[in-house]
PDB file of N, CA, C, O and CB in Angstrom:
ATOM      1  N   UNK A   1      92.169  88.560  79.144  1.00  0.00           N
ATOM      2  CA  UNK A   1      90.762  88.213  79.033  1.00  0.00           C
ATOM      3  C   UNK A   1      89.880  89.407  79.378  1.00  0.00           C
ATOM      4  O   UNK A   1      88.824  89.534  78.758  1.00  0.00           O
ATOM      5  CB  UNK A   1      90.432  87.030  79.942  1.00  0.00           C
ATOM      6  N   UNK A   2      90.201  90.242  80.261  1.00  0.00           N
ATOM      7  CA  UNK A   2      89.538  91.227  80.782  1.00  0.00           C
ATOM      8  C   UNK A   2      89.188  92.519  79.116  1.00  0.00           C
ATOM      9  O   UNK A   2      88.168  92.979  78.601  1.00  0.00           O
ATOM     10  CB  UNK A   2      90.699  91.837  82.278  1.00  0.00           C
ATOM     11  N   UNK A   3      90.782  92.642  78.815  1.00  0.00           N
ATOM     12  CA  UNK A   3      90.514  93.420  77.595  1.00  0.00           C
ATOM     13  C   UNK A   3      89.600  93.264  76.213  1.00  0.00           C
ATOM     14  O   UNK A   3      89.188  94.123  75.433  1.00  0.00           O
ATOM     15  CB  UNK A   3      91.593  93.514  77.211  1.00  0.00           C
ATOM     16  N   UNK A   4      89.413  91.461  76.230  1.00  0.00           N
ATOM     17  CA  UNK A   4      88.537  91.091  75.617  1.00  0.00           C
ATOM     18  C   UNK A   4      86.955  91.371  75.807  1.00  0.00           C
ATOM     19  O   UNK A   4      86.167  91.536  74.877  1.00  0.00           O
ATOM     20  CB  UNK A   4      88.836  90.066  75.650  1.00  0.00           C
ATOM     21  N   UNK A   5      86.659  91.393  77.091  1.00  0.00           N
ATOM     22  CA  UNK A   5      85.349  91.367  77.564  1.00  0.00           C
ATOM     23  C   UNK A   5      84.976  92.616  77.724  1.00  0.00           C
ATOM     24  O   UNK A   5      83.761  92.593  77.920  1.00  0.00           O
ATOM     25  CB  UNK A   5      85.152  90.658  78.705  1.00  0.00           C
ATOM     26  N   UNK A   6      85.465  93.949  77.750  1.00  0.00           N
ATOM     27  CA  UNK A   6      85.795  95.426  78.085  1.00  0.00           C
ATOM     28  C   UNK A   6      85.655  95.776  76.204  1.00  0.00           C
ATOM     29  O   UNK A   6      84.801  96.589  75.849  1.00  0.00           O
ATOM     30  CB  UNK A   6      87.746  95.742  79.105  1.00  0.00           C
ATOM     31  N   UNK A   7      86.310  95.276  75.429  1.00  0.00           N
ATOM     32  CA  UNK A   7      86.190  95.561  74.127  1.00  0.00           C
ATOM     33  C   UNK A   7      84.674  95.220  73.256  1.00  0.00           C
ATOM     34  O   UNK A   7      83.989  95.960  72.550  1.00  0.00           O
ATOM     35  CB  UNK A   7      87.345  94.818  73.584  1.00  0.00           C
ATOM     36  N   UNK A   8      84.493  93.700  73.666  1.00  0.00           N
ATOM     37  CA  UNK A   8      82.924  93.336  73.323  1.00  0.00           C
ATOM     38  C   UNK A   8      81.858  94.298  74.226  1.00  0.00           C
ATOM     39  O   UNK A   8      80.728  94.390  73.747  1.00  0.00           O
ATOM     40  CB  UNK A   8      82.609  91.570  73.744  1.00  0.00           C
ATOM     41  N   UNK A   9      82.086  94.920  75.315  1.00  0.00           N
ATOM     42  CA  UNK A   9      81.185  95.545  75.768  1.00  0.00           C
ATOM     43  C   UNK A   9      80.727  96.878  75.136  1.00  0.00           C
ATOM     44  O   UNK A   9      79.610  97.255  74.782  1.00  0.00           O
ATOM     45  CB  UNK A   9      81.504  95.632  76.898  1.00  0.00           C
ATOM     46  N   UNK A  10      82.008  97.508  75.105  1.00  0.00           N
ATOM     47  CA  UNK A  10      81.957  98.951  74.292  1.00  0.00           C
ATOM     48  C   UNK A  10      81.525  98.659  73.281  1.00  0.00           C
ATOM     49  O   UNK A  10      80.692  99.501  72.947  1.00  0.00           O
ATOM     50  CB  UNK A  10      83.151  99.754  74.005  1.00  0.00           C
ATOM     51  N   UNK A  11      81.719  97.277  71.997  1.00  0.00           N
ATOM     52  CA  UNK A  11      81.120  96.822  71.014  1.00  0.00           C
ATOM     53  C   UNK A  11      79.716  97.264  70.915  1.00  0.00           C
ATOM     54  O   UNK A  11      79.317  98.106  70.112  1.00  0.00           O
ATOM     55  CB  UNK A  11      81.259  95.555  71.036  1.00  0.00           C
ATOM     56  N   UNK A  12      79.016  96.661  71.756  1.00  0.00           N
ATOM     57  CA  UNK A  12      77.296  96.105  72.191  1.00  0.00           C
ATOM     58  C   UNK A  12      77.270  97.413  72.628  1.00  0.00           C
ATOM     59  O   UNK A  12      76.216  97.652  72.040  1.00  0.00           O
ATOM     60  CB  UNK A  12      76.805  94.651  73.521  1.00  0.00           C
ATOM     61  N   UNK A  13      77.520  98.415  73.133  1.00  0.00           N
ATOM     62  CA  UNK A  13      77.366  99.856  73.606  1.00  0.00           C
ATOM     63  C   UNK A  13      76.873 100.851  72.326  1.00  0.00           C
ATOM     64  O   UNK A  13      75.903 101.606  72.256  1.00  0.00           O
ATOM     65  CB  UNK A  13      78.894 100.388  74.243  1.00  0.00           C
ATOM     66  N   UNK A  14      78.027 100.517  71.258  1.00  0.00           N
ATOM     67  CA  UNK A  14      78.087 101.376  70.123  1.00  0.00           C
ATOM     68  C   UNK A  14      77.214 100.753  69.669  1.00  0.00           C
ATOM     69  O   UNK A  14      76.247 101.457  69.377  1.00  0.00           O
ATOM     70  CB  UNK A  14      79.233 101.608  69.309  1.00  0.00           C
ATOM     71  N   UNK A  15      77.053  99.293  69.382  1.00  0.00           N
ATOM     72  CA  UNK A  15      75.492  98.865  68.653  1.00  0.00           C
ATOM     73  C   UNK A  15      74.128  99.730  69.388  1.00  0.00           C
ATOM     74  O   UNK A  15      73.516 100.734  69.021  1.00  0.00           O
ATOM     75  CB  UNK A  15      75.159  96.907  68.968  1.00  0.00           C
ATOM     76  N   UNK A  16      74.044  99.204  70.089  1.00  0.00           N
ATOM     77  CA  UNK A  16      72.482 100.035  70.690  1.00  0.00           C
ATOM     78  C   UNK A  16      72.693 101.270  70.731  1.00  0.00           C
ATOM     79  O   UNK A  16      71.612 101.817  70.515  1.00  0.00           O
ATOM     80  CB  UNK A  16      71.894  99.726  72.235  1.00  0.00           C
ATOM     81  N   UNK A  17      73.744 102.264  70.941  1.00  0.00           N
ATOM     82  CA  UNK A  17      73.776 103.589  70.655  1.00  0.00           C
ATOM     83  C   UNK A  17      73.004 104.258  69.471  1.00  0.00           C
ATOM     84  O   UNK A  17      72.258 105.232  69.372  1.00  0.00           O
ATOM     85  CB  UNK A  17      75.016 103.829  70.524  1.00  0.00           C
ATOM     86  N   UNK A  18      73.651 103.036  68.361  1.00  0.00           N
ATOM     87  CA  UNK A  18      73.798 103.305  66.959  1.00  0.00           C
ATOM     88  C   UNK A  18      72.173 103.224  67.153  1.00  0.00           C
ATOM     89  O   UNK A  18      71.484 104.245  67.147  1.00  0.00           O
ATOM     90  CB  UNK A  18      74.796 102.192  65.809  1.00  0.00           C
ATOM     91  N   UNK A  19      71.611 101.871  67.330  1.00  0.00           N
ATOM     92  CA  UNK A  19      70.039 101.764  67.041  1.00  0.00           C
ATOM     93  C   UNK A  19      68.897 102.367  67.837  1.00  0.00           C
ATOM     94  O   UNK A  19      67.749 101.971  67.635  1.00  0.00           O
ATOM     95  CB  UNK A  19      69.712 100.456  67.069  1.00  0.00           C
ATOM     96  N   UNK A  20      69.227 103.543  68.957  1.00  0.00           N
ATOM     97  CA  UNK A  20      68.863 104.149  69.757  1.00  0.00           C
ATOM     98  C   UNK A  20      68.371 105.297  69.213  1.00  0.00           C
ATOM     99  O   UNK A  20      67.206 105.694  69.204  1.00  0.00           O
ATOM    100  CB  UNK A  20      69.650 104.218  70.574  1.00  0.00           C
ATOM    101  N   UNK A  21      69.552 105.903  68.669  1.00  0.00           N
ATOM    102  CA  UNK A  21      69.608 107.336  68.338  1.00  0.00           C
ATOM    103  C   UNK A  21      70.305 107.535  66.691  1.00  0.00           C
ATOM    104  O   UNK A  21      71.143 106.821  66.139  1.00  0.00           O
ATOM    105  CB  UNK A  21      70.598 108.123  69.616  1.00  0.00           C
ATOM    106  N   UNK A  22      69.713 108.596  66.249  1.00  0.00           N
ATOM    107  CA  UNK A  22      69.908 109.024  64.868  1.00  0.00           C
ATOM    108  C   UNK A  22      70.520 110.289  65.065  1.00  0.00           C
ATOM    109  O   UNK A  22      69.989 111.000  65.918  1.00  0.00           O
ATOM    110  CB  UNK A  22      68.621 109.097  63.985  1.00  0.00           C
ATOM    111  N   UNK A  23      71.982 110.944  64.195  1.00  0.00           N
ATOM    112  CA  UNK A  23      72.803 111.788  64.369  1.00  0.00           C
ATOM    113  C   UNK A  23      73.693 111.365  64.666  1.00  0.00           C
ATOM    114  O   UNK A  23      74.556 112.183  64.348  1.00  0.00           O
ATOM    115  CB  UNK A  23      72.600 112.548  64.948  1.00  0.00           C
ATOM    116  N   UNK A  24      74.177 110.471  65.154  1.00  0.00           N
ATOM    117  CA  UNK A  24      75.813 109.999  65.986  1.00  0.00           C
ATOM    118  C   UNK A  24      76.442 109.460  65.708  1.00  0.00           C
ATOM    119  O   UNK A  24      77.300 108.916  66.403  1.00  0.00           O
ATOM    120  CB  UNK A  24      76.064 109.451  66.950  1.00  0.00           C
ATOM    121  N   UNK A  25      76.250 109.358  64.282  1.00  0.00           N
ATOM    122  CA  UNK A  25      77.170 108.168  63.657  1.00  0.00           C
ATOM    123  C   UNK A  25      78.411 108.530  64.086  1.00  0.00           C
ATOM    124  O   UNK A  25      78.939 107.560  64.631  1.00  0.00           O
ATOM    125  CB  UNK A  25      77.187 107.977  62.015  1.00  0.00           C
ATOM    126  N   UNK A  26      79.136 109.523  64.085  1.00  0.00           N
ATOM    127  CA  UNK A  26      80.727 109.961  64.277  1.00  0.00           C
ATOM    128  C   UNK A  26      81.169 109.164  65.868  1.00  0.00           C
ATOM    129  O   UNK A  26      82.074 108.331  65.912  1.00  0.00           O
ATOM    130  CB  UNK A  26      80.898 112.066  64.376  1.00  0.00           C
ATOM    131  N   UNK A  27      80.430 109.551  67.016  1.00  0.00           N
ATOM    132  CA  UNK A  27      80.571 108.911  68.452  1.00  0.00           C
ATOM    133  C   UNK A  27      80.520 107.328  68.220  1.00  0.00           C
ATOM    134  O   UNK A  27      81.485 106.634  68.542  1.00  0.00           O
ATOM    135  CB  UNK A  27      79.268 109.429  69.541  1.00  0.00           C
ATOM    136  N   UNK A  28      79.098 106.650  67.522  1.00  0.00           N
ATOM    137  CA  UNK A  28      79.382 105.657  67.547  1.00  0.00           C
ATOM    138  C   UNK A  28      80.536 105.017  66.602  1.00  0.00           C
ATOM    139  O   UNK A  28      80.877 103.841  66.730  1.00  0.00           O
ATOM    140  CB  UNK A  28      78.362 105.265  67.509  1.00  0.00           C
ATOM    141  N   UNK A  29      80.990 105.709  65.843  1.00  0.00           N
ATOM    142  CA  UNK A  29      81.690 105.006  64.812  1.00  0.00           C
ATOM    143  C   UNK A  29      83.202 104.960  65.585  1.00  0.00           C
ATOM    144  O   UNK A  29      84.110 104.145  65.420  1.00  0.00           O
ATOM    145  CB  UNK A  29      81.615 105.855  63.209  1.00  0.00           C
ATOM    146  N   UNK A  30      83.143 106.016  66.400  1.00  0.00           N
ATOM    147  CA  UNK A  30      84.565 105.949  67.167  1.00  0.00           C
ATOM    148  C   UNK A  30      84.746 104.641  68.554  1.00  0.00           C
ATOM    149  O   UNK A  30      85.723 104.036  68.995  1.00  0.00           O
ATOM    150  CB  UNK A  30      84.744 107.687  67.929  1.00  0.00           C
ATOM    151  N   UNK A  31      83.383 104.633  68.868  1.00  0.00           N
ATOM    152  CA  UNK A  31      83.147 103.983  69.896  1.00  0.00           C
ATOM    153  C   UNK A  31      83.099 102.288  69.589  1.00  0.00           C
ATOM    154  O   UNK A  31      83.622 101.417  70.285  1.00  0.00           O
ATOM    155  CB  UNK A  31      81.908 104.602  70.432  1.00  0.00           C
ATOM    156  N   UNK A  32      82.307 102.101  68.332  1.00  0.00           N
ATOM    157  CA  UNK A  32      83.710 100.927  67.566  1.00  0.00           C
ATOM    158  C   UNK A  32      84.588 100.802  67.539  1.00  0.00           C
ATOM    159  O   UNK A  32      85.024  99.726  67.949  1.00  0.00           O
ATOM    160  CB  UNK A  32      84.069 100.697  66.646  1.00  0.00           C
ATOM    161  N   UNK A  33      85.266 101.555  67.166  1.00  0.00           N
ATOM    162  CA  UNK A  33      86.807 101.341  67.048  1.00  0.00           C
ATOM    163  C   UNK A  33      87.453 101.418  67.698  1.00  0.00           C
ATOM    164  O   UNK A  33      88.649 101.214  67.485  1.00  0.00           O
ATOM    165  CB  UNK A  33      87.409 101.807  66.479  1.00  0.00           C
ATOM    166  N   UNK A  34      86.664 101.953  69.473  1.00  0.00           N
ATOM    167  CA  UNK A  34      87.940 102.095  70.560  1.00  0.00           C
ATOM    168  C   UNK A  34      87.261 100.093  71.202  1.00  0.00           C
ATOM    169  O   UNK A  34      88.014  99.362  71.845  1.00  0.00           O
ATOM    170  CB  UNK A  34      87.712 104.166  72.264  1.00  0.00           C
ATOM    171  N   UNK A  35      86.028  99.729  70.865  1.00  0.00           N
ATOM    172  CA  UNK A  35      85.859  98.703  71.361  1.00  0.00           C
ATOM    173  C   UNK A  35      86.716  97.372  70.326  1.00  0.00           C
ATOM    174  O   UNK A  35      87.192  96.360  70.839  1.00  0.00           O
ATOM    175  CB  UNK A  35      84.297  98.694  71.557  1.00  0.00           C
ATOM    176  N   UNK A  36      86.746  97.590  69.237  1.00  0.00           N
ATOM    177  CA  UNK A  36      87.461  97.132  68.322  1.00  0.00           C
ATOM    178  C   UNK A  36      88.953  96.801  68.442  1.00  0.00           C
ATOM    179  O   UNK A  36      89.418  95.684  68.215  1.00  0.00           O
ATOM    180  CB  UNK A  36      87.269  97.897  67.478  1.00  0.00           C
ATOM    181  N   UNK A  37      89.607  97.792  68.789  1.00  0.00           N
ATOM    182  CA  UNK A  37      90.960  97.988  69.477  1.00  0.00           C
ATOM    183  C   UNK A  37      91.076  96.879  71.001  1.00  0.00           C
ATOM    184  O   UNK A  37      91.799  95.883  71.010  1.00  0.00           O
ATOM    185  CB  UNK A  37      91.048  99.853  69.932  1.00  0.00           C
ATOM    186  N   UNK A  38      90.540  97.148  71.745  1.00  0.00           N
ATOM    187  CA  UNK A  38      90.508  96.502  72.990  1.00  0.00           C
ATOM    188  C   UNK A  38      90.308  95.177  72.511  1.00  0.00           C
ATOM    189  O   UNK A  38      91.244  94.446  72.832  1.00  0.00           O
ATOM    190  CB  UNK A  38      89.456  97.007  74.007  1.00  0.00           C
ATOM    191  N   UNK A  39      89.459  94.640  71.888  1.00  0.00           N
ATOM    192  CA  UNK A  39      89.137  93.414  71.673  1.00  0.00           C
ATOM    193  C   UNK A  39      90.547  92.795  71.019  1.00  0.00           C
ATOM    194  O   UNK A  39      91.155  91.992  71.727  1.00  0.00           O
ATOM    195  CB  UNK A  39      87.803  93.352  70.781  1.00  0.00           C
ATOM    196  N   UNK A  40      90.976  93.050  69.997  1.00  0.00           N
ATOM    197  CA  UNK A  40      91.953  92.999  69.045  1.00  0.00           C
ATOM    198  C   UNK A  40      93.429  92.930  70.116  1.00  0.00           C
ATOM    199  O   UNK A  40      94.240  92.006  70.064  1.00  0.00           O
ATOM    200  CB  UNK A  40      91.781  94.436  67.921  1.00  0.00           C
ATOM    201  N   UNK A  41      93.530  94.084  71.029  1.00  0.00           N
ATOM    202  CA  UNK A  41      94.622  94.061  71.659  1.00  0.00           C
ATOM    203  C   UNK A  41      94.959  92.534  73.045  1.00  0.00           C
ATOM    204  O   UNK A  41      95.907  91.909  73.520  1.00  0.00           O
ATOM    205  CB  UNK A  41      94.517  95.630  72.235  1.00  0.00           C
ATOM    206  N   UNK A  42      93.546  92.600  73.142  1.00  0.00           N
ATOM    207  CA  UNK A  42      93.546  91.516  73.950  1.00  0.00           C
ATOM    208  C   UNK A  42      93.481  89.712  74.087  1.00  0.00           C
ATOM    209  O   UNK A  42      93.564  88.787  74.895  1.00  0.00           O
ATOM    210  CB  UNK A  42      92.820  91.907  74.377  1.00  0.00           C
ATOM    211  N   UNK A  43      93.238  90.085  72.438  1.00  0.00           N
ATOM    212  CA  UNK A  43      93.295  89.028  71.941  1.00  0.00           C
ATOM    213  C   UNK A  43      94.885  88.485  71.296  1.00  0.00           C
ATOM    214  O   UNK A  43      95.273  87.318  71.247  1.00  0.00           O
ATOM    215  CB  UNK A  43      92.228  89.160  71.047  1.00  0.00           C
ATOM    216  N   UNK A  44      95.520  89.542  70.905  1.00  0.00           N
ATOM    217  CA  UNK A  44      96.982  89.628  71.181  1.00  0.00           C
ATOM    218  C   UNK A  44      97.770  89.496  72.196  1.00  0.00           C
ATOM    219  O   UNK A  44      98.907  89.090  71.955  1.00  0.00           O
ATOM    220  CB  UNK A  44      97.313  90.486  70.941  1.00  0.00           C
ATOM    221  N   UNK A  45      97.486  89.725  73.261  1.00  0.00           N
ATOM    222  CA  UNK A  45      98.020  89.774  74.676  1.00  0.00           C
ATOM    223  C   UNK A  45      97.891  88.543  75.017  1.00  0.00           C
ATOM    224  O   UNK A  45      98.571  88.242  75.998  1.00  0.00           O
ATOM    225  CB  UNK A  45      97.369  90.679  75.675  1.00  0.00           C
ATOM    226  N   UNK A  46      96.983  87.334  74.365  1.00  0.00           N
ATOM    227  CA  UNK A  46      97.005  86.423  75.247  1.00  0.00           C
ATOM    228  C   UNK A  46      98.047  85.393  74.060  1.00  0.00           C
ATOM    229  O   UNK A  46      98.428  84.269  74.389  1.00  0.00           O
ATOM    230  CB  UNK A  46      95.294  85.912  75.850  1.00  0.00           C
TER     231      UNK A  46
END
């Protein structure tokens, strides 16, 4: 459960990053996918 809630966070991180700032698509786009991963893994784990 923890990896779930740790994955949606980094999620909501990379969103407002994204709508914050212009240039970063590469950080945020990674920063999806490491929140993406977590979510995904933890949702496996259970």
């Amino acid at each position: 459960m923890k990896k779930i809630g740790f994955g949606i966070s980094i999620l909501l991180f990379a969103l407002v990053l994204h709508v914050c700032s212009s240039g970063l698509e590469a950080i945020t786009l990674a920063l999806g996918v490491v929140g993406f991963l977590f979510s995904f893994l933890g949702f496996l784990e259970k």
